[in-house]
C-alpha angles and dihedrals in degrees: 000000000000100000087050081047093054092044095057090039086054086049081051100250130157126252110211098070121358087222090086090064092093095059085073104034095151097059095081089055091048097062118085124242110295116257113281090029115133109257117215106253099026092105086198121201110207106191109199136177123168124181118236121249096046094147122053110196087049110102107241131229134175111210127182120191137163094241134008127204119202114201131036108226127119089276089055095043087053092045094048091045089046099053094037098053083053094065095270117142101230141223121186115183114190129181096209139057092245134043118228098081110200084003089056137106094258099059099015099203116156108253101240135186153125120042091258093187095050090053097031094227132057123251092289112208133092092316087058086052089051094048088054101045090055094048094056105041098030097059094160089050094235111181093211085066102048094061096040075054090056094044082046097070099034098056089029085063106087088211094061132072118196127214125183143193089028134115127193119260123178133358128212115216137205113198112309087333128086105240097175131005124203124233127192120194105179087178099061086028080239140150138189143196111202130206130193154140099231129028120205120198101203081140086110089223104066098253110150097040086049082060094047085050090242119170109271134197126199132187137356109318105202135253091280100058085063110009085248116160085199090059106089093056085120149001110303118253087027128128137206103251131238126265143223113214119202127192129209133193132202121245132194091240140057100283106202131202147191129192112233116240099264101051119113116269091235114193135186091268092053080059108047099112092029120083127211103187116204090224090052111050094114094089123021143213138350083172100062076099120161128159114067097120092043143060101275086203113047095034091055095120102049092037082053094051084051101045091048081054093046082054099046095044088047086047090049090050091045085046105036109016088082092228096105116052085167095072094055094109092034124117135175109268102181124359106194112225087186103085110216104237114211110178136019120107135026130180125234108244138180084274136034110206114216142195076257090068099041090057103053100310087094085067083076106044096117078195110058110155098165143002141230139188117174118134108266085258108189119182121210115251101243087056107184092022103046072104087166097054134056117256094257145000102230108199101190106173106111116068102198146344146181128251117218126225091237096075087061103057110074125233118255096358101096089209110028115108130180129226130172125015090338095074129128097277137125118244091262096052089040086064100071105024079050088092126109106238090042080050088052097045092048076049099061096046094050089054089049088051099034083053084048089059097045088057100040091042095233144125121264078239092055099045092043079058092047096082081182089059098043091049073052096051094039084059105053085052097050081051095052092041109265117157115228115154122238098007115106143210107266095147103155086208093065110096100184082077092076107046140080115262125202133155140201091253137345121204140185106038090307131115128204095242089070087075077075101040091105087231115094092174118093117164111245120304087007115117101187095116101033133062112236127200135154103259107217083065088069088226122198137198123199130202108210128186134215079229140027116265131203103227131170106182142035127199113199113187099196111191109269111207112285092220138090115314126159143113110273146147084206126124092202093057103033090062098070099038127097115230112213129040114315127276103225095054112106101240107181121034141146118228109199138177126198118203128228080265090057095246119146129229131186107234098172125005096181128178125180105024119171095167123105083198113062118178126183122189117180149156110309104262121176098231132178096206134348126208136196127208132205119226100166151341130227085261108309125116097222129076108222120179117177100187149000120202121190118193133181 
């Protein structure tokens, strides 16, 4: 109490009833960064070795793996899921007791991402499998599902194993490389000492590089550190601040409340930049926003206790304050005591992105692995009680752009990759490839590269400088559904490439042969890249060779629903998402082979399916043309197929 005490007096608070506090709202914003905080600028290095075996009551056990995750959020799910289904033996170390990170139960904030009308598709991958997943299984959107969803595929993969409750601690280096890392589990009174080939950060914060002693930036730098007009937006060495989200939930009776004695007195004036819409009073509220001028880490617990008393004080003025009818039979479902942290450590890659590259400079990464496209959305560092601003400055003007492998392999640590907020950006760029899906999907692509050094038995620095290896890289993504923009399929082990494609019927501007294009991104209401038939006409399209081929696997990408799909408690949200699978996934189809003799086999009679991604792995069999035909959708009318893929 008396350190939570300390920190209000030094905002200028008064002590006899917190309540006070918002008479002076600006005075939070008003204090430095505490002593020991990272100061933009600064680039610390933190060496750090600790022997294994400090402490002694801990049980003690020695891992190996071929790559370790760190972190636990959608980025490091994807990661771990990524490296492991590419043969990797897995360890995923989380320091909490459910994955999700910032999307999970315990913060509740809605995963976002690319601009999906601009493209005209979401980010694709393994986070588009689990949205869809979650949409159709979850039909109710519980969040505890969702994350027992996210702890399903992880343990449920035979590569990964999962430990929980348990944060990363020391690493032990070995020249510029991570020999062992350190991990501390005070709930299970457990220690390990961790050894891989590749290390993968997805903690948020940083951790891991700060123990390797990487090269770390903080905070907004300035327009003179990149030459960014977006840059000034705020003080230098400054940060965006951390949030606690609330959900409410309608009842069929009067719901009073009263604000305990220590919330916030929140008044019109506190509000006028900050909406509280009466359609949208079921999740509130990304901008009950404070941090910027601490450490978001080590003040948790203070900027916790002001941000409960933020959301108390903004309830009681939904409840009490007689502007908002609406919320008469409204009560308070779920409160997170777990603030969401957006912005506090990145590590110092190859690279450093840019607004530069945002803006145009992403047309020339000969090493684009993901994409992002969300607005370059920077928040003002007093947050809440920035009274006088509004929450955030949204820059949308660019649509989409790629992210480049170079921002995930840190500088000077020969195996130590990034993956999630804590990339090689600059705090501009971080403002928009901070989001969770764009964090997935750069995920996605660090595990698929970490699982290609391992193989190769090189560093992430050495295959970033193989163009030959990260063609390589780029094409394992586009097969397992990664979006990157402009590069195309020419994976020599695809055999559909090389044969005549025709179909029963093809509607709507498409042709069948676009299943083979090697695109499967068409902007909204263009069918250049997709085949296209009425589906109660159970249409069907064939691949046929000059010559017969052996194949054992084919891999179908049907086209998943453009619009709005993530987990939420938000009105807002929830008004424009489809429950249920999607529509536009092909649910019922028959995948068939004929022989040089003319004879037919079922390859795949499936019913039910929820997936955009479909692989079918089966038995070798020498066929002259296979065909796949369509039963049923998920309730279009239209059959869409994006690619079909035929391996040997």
């Amino acid at each position: 109490m008396k350190s939570r005490r300390n920190f209000l007096k030094r905002a200028g608070a008064s002590l006899v009833g917190y309540s006070l506090f918002v008479k002076a709202p600006q005075s939070l914003a008003a204090q430095n960064a505490p002593s020991g905080a990272f100061q933009q600028g600064s680039n610390k290095k933190v060496p750090k070795s600790v022997g294994f075996g400090f402490d002694p009551i801990m049980r003690a056990e020695e891992l190996e793996c071929d790559v370790l995750v760190a972190g636990g959020g959608l980025a490091g799910v994807c990661a771990a899921l990524s490296a492991a289904r590419h043969g990797r033996k897995v360890i995923l170390v989380q320091d909490r007791s459910r994955l999700g990170g910032n999307a999970s139960a315990e913060v509740r904030m809605h995963p976002l991402g690319l601009n999906y009308h601009a493209l005209g598709q979401r980010e694709g991958g393994i986070i588009e499998e689990l949205k869809l997943e979650n949409a159709a299984k979850n039909l109710n959107l519980s969040w505890d599902v969702w994350d027992f969803m996210l702890y399903d595929k992880c343990v449920s993969e035979p590569n990964i194993r999962l430990i929980m409750d348990t944060s990363v601690c020391g690493a032990e280096m070995e020249g510029a490389k991570i020999k062992y890392v350190l991990a501390r589990s005070d709930a299970t009174m457990s220690q390990y000492r961790i050894k891989a080939k590749i290390f993968i950060d997805s903690t948020g914060d940083g951790r891991l590089a700060l123990e390797s002693g990487a090269e770390m930036m903080s905070g907004r730098e300035g327009a003179a550190a990149f030459n960014e007009p977006l840059a000034d937006y705020d003080d230098v060495g400054t940060r965006q601040g951390s949030t606690v989200m609330f959900v409410s939930k309608e009842h069929d009776r009067p719901m009073p409340f009263k604000a305990p004695s220590w919330a916030k007195k929140i008044t019109e004036a506190d509000l006028k930049h900050r909406n509280i819409s009466r359609d949208n009073l079921g999740c509130g509220y990304w901008w009950i926003e404070l941090g910027g001028v601490y450490d978001a880490i080590r003040d948790t617990d203070k900027l916790r206790f002001e941000l409960l008393a933020v959301v108390m004080g903004v309830w009681d003025y939904i409840k009490n304050s007689g502007k908002f009818p609406e919320a008469a039979n409204r009560a308070i479902e779920n409160i997170g005591m777990l603030p969401g942290r957006r912005d506090t450590l990145r590590v110092v890659g190859d690279y450093v992105m840019t607004q530069h590259d945002i803006e145009g400079g992403w047309k020339n990464f000969d090493d684009a692995i993901a994409m992002g496209g969300w607005s370059m959305d920077d928040h003002p560092k007093e947050g809440f009680y920035a009274t006088d601003k509004t929450p955030c400055r949204q820059d949308g003007r660019i649509p989409f752009y790629n992210i480049p492998l170079g921002v995930t392999c840190a500088k000077g640590i020969e195996n130590l990759m990034m993956a999630g907020r804590n990339i090689s950006c600059s705090h501009v760029a971080f403002t928009s490839t901070r989001v969770m899906c764009t964090c997935a999907a750069v995920g996605q692509a660090v595990g698929t590269a970490a699982a290609m050094c391992v193989e190769h038995g090189i560093s992430p620095k050495k295959l970033r400088a193989d163009k030959t290896l990260v063609k390589e890289l780029q094409q394992k993504l586009l097969r397992d559904d990664q979006s990157i923009y402009g590069v195309k399929n020419e994976d020599p082990a695809d055999l559909a490439r090389l044969a005549k494609v025709t179909a029963s019927n093809a509607t709507e501007g498409s042709k069948p042969e676009n299943v083979v294009s090697g695109v499967t991104i068409d902007p909204p209401n263009v069918n250049e890249n997709r085949w296209l038939a009425p589906v109660a006409e159970k249409p069907w399209i064939k691949l046929e060779w000059d010559s017969p081929q052996k194949i054992s696997s084919v891999r179908l990408t049907f086209d998943s629903w453009y619009a709005n799909l993530t987990q939420s408690s938000s009105d807002y949200q929830l008004r424009g998402m489809h429950r249920g699978p999607e529509p536009r996934i092909m649910r019922d189809y028959i995948l068939t082979a004929t022989d040089p003799s003319g004879n037919e086999k079922i390859l795949a009679d499936v019913s039910g399916n929820f997936q955009k991604l479909a692989v079918h792995n089966f038995a070798p069999v020498t066929a002259k043309s296979i065909k796949l035909q369509i039963l049923a959708s998920n309730g279009a009318i239209t059959a869409r197929v994006k690619e079909i893929r035929v391996e040997a």
